[in-house]
N, CA, C and O atoms as CSV, one atom per row, in Angstrom:
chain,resi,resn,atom,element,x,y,z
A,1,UNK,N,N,30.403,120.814,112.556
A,1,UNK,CA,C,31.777,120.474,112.839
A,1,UNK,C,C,32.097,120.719,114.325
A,1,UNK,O,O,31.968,119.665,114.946
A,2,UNK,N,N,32.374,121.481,114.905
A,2,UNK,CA,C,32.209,121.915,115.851
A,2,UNK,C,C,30.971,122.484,116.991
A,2,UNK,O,O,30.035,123.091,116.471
A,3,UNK,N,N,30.948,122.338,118.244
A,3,UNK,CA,C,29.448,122.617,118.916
A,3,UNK,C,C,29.670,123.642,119.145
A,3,UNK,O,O,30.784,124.150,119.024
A,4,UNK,N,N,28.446,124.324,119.619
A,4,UNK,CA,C,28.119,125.957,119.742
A,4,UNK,C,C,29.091,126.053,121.177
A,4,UNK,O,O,30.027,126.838,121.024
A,5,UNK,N,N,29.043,125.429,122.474
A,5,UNK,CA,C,29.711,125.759,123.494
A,5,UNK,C,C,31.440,125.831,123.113
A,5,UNK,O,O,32.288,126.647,123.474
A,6,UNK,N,N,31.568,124.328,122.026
A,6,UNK,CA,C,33.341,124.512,121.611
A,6,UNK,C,C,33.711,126.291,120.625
A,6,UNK,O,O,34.737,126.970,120.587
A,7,UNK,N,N,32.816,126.422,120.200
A,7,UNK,CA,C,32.615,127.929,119.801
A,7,UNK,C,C,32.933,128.741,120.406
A,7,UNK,O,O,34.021,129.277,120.196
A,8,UNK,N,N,32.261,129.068,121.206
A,8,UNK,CA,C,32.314,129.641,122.585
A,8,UNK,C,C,33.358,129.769,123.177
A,8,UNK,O,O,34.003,130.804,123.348
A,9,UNK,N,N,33.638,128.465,123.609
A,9,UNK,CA,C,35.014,128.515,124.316
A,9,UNK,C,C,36.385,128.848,123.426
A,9,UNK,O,O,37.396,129.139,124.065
A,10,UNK,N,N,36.445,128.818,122.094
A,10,UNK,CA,C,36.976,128.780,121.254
A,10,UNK,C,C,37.562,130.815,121.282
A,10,UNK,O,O,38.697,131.286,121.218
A,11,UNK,N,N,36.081,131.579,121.414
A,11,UNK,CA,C,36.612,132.381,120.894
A,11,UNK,C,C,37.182,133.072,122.228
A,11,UNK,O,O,38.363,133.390,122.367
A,12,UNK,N,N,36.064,133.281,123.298
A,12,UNK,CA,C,36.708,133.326,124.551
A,12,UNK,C,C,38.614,133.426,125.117
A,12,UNK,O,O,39.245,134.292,125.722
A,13,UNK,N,N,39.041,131.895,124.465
A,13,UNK,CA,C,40.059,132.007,125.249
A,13,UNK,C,C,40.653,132.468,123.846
A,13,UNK,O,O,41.797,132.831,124.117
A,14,UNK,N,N,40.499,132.588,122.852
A,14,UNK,CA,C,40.971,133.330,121.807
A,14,UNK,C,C,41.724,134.709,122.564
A,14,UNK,O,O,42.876,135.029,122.859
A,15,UNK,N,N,40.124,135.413,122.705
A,15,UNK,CA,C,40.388,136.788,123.386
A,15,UNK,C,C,41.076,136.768,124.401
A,15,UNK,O,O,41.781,137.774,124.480
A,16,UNK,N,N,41.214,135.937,125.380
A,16,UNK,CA,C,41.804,136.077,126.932
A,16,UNK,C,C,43.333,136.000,126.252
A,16,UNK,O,O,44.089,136.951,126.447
A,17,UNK,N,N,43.706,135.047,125.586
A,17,UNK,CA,C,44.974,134.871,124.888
A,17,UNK,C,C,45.115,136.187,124.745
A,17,UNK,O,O,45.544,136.872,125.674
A,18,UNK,N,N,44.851,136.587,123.832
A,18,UNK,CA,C,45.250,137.912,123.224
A,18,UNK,C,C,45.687,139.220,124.087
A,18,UNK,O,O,46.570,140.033,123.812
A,19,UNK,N,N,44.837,139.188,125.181
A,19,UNK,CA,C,44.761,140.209,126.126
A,19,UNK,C,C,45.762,140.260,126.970
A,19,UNK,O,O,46.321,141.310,127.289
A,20,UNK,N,N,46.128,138.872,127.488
A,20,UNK,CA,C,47.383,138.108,128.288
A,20,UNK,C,C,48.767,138.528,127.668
A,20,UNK,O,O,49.578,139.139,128.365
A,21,UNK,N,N,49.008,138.239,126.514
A,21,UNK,CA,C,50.481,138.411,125.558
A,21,UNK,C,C,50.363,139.696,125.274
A,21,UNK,O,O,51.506,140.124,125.118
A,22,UNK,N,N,49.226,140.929,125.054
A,22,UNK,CA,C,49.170,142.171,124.752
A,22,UNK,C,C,49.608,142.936,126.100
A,22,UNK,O,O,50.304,143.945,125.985
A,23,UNK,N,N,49.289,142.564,127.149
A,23,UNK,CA,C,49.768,142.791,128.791
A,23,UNK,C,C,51.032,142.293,128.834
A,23,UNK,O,O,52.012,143.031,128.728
A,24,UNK,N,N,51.111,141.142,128.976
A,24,UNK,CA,C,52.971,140.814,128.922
A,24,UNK,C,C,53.485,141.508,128.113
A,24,UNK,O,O,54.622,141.660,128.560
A,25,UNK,N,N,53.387,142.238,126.874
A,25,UNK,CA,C,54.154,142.782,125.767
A,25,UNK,C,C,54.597,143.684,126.824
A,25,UNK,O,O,55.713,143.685,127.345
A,26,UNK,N,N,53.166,144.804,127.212
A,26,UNK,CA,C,53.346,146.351,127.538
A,26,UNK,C,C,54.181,146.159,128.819
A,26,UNK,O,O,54.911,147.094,129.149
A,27,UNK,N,N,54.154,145.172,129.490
A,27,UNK,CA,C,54.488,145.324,131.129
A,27,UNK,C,C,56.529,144.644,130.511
A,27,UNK,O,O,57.444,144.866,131.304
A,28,UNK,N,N,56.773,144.091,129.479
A,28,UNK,CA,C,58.153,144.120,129.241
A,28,UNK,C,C,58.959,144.609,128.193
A,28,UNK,O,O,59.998,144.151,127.718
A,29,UNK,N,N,58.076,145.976,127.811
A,29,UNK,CA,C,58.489,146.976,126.734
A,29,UNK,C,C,59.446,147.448,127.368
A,29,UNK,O,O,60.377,147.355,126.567
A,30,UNK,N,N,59.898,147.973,128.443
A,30,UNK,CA,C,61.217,148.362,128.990
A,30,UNK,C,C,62.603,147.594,128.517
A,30,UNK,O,O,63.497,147.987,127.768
A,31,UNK,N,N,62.433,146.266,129.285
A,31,UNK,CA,C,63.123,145.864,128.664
A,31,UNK,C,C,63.864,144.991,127.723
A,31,UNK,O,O,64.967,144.448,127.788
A,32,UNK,N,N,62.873,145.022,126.777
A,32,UNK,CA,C,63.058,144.968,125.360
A,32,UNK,C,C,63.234,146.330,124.762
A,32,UNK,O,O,63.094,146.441,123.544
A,33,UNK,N,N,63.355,146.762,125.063
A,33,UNK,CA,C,64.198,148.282,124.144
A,33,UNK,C,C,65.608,148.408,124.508
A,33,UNK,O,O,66.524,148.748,123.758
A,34,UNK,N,N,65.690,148.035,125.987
A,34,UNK,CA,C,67.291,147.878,126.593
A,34,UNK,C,C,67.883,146.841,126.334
A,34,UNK,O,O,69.095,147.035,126.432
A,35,UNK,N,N,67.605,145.673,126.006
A,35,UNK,CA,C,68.050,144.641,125.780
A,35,UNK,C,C,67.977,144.295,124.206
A,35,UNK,O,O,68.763,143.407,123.874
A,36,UNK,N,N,67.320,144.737,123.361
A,36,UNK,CA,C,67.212,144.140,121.968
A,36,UNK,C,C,67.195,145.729,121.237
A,36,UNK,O,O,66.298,146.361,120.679
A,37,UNK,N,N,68.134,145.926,121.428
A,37,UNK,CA,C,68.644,147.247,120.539
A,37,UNK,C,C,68.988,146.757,119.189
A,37,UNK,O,O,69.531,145.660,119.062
A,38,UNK,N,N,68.710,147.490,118.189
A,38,UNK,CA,C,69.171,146.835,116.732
A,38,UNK,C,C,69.158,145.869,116.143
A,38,UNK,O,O,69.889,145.594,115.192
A,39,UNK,N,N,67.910,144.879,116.854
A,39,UNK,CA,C,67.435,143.868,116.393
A,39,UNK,C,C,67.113,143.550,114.855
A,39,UNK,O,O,67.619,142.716,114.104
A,40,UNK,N,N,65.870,144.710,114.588
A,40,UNK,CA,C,65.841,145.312,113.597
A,40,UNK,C,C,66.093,145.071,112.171
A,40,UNK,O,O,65.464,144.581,111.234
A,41,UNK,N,N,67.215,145.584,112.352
A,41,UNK,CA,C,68.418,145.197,111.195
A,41,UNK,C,C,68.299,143.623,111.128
A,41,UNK,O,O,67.657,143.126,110.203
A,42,UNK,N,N,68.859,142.881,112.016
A,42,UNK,CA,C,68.526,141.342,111.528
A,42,UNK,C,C,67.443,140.706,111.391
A,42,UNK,O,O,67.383,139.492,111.195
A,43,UNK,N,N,66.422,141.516,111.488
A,43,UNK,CA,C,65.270,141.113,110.621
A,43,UNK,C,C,65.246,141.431,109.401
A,43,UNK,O,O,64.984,140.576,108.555
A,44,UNK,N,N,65.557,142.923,109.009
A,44,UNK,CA,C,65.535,143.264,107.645
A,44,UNK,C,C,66.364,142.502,106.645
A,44,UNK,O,O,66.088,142.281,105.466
A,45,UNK,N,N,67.637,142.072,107.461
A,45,UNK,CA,C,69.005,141.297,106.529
A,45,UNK,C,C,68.326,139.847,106.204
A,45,UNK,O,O,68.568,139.198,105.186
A,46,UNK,N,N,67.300,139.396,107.405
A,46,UNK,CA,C,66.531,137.996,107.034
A,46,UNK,C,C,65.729,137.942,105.888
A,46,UNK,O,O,65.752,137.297,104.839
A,47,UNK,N,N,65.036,138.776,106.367
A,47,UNK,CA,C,63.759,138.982,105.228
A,47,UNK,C,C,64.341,139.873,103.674
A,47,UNK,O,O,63.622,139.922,102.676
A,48,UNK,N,N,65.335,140.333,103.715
A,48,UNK,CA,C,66.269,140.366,102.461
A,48,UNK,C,C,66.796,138.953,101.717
A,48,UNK,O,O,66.491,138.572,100.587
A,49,UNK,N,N,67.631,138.327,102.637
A,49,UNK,CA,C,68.368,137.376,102.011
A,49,UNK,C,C,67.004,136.615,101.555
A,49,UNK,O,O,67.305,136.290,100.407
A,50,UNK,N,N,66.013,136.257,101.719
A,50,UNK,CA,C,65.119,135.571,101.846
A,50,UNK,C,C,64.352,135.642,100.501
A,50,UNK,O,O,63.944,134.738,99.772
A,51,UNK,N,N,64.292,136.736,100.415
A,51,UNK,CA,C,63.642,137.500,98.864
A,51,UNK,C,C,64.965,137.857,98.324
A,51,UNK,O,O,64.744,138.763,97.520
A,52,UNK,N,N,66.400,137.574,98.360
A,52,UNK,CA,C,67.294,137.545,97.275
A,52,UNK,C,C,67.353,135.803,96.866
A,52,UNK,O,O,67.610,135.322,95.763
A,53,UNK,N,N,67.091,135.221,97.893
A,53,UNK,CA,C,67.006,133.563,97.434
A,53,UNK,C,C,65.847,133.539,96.479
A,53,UNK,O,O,66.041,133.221,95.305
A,54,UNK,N,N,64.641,133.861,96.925
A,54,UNK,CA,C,63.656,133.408,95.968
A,54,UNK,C,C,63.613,134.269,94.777
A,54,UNK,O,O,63.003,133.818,93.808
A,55,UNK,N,N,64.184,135.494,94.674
A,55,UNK,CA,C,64.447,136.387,92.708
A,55,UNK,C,C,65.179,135.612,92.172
A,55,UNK,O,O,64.823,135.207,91.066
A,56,UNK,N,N,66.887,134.951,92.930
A,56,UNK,CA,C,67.548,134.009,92.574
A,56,UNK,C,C,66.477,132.682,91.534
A,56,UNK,O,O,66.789,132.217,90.438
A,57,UNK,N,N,65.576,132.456,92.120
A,57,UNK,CA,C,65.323,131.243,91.944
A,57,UNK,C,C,64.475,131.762,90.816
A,57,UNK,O,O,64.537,130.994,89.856
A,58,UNK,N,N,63.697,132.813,90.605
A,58,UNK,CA,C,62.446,133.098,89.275
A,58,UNK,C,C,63.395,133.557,88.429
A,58,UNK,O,O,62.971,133.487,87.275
A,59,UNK,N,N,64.617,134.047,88.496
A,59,UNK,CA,C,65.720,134.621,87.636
A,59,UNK,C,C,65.858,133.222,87.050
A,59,UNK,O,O,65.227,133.094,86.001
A,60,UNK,N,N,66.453,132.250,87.414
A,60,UNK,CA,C,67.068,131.041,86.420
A,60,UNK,C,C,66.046,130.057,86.561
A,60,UNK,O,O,66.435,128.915,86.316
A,61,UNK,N,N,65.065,130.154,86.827
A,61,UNK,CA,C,64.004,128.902,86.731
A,61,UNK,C,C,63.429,128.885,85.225
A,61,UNK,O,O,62.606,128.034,84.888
């Protein structure tokens, strides 16, 4: 399916990816703690309503 060099290159920039966005994370952890305070919570209220829609739905299905 794929050649050994697309492999290669495949996993390569896999890793470089990874390393790149793991560096941007750490170098703008500042401020994302100052700026996205209590984010948090509207994840939890997402991923709630989300799994109250789908019990909704195995409840009367």
């Amino acid at each position: 399916m794929f050649s050994t060099g697309q492999l290669i290159f495949g996993i390569l920039f896999f890793i470089a990816f990874v390393i790149v966005i793991a560096y941007q994370y750490r170098k703008d952890l500042p401020l994302h703690k100052r700026y996205y305070k209590g984010t948090v919570w509207i994840l939890i209220a997402f991923i709630s309503f989300i799994g109250l829609i789908a019990a909704v739905k195995f409840i009367f299905m």
